[in-house]
N, C-alpha and C positions, 0 to 999 in steps of 0.2 A: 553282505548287506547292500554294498554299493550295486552287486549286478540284480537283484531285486528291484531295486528303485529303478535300474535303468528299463528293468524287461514292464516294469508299471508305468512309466513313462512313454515308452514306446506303446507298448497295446495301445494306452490313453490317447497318444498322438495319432494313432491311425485308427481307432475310432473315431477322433473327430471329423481327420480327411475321409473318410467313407461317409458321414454323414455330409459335411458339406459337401461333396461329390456327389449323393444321391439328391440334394434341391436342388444342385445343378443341372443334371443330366435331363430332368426333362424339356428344360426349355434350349438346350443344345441340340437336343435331340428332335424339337418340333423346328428347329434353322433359324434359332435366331438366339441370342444373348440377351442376359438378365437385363433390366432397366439398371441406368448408370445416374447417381446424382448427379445434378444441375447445379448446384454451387459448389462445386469440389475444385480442387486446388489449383489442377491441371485444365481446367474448363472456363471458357468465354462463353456469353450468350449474345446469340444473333438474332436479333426478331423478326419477324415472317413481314411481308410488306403484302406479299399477296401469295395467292397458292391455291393449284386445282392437284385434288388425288384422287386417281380415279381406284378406287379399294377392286374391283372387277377386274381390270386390267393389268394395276400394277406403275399406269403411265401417273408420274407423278411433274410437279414444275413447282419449285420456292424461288420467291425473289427476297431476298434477305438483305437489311442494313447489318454490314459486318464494320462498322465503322468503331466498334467497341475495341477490334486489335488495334487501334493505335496508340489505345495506354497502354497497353501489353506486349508491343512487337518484339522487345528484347527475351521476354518469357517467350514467346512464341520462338524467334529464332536462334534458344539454348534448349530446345525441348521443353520447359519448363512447364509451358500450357502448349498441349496436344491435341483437345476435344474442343467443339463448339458446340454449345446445348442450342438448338434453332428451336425458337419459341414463339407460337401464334399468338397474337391479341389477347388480352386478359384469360392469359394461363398462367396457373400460378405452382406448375406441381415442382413436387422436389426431386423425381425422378423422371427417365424420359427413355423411350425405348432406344438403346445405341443399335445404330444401322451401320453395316460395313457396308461405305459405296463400293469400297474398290473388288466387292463381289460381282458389280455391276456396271456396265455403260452409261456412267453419268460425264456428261456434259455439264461445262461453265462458266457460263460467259459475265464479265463487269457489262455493265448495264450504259455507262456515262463513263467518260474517259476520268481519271482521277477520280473517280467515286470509289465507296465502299459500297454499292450496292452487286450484288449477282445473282444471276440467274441458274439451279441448281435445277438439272433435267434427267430424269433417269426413268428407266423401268426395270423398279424393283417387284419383289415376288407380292402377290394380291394380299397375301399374309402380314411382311412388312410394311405395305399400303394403307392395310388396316390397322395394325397398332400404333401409328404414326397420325393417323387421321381417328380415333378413338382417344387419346392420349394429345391431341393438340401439340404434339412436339416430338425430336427425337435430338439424340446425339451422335456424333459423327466425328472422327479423326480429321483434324482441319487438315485441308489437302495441300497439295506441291502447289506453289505457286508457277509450274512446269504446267500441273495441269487443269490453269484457267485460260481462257480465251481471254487476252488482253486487249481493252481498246486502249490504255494507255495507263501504266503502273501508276498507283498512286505515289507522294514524293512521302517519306519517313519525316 
């Protein structure tokens, strides 16, 4: 009886991973990952101050108030929160396309020494250009602080 339940469990269990595998796979498979919620546990939100995306080309530029990690810095520096949802002006969605920069040549410079403000420069693929500028936002793994361009660390 016992190995019955297990061989119906099992089947059961890898019917579902082949289904969720197969809603997966397409959008893995066009290069790029499913949308990631924007209020989830692991996730801050940074708002866009300003930003030109050129969907054509791919050249993209956010200046972003991150000034929201500093109720959160101790999550930030235990893993705790990993993702920053970067949000335009009255956007209000609850998912957002996740961008791996570190697929790409972005650049980051703080804007004003001691500020929270930066500048995020990359070209990314016209694809991600475009769900990111269609979508008014995206998510993003918050980066090394290695690799921002410092005019002068904010103080904790």
């Amino acid at each position: 009886m016992t190995g019955t339940i297990n061989k119906l469990f099992h089947k059961e269990a890898a019917s579902f991973l082949l289904g969720t595998a197969a809603l997966v796979t397409p959008s893995l498979s066009a290069g790029h990952t499913p949308d990631l919620p924007v209020h989830a546990d692991d996730t801050i939100i940074y708002k866009v101050l300003s930003h030109s995306i050129n969907t054509a080309t791919g050249d993209t530029s956010l200046t972003v108030d991150a000034s929201s990690m500093k109720d959160r810095i101790w999550a930030i520096m235990i893993d705790k929160v990993t993702k920053a949802a970067i949000m335009m002006p009255n956007t209000d969605r609850k998912d957002c396309p996740f961008i791996d920069l570190s697929r790409y040549n972005t650049r980051i410079d703080q804007m004003l020494p001691k500020s929270y403000e930066f500048n995020f420069r990359a070209t990314v693929s016209p694809e991600d250009a475009k769900r990111v500028n269609d979508a008014k936002c995206l998510v993003i793994n918050i980066p090394s602080t290695r690799t921002i361009n410092w005019k002068e660390k904010p103080s904790l």
